[in-house]
C-alpha positions as CSV (number, residue, x, y, z in Angstrom):
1,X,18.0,-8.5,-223.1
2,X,19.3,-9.0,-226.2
3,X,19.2,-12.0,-228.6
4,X,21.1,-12.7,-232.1
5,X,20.5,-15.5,-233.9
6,X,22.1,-17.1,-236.9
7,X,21.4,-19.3,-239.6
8,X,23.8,-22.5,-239.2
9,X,21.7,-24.8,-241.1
10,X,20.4,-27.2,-239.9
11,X,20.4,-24.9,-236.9
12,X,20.1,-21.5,-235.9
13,X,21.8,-20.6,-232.4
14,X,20.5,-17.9,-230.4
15,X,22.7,-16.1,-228.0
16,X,21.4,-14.1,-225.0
17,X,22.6,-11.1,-223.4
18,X,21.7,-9.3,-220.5
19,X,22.9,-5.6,-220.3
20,X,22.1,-3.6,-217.0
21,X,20.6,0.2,-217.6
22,X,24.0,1.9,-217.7
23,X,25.2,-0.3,-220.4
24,X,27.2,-3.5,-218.6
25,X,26.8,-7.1,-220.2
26,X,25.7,-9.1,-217.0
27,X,25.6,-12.4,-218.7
28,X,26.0,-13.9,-221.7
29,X,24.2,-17.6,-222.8
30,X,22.9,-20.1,-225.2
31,X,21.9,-23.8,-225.2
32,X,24.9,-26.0,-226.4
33,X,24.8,-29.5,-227.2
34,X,26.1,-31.9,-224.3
35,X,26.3,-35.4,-225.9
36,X,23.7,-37.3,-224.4
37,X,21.9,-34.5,-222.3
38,X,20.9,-32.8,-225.8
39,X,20.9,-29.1,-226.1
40,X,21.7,-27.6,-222.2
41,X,21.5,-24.6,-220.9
42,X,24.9,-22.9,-220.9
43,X,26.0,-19.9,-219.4
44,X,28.4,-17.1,-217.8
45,X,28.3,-14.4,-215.8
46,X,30.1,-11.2,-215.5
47,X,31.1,-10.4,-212.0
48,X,33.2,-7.4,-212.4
49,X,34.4,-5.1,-215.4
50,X,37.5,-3.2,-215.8
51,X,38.8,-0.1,-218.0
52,X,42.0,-1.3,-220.0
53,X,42.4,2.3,-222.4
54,X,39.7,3.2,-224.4
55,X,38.4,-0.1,-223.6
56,X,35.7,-1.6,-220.5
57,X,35.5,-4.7,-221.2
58,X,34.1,-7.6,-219.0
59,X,36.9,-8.7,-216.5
60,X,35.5,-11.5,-214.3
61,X,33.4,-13.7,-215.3
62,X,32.2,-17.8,-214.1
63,X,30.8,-20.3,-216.8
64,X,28.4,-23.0,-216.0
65,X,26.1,-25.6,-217.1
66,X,22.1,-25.2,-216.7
67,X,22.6,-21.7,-217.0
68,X,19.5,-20.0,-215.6
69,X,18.3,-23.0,-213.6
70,X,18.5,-24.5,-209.9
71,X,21.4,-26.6,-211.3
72,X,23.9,-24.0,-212.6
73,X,26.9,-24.4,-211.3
74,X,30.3,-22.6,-212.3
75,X,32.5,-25.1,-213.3
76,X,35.0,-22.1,-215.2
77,X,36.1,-18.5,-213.6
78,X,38.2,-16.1,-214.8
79,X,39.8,-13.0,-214.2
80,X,41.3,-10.5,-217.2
81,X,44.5,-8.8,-215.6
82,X,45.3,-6.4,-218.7
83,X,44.6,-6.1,-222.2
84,X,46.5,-4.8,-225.2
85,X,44.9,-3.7,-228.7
């Protein structure tokens, strides 16, 4: 797992990503304000990845609230068809 965090006073935002041991992202989250919920989890994660050139990038992924919870449910997917650089 690996976290980054920056200084945005009066905050700092962590983002957390998991990486599998040959080197994939497997998800990506961090808790995002939701108006009256407060700070939620929120989260994706990456389904498949795909070669585009040089490149292997994450290619299908779903997003969701409560991200790491009994509650997380996708309520974004998608699918990267080709990529240019």
């Amino acid at each position: 797992m690996v976290v980054a965090a920056w200084n945005v006073p009066p905050e700092r935002p962590e983002v957390r990503i998991e990486i599998d041991a040959e080197g994939s992202i497997r998800s990506v989250s961090a808790l995002r304000w939701r108006g009256e919920r407060g700070y939620v989890p929120c989260g994706c994660r990456v389904l498949a990845e795909r070669r585009f050139g040089d490149y292997v990038v994450p290619s299908r992924l779903a997003v969701g609230w409560w991200f790491g919870t009994p509650r997380y449910a996708p309520f974004f997917e998608a699918e990267i068809l080709s990529a240019a650089t």
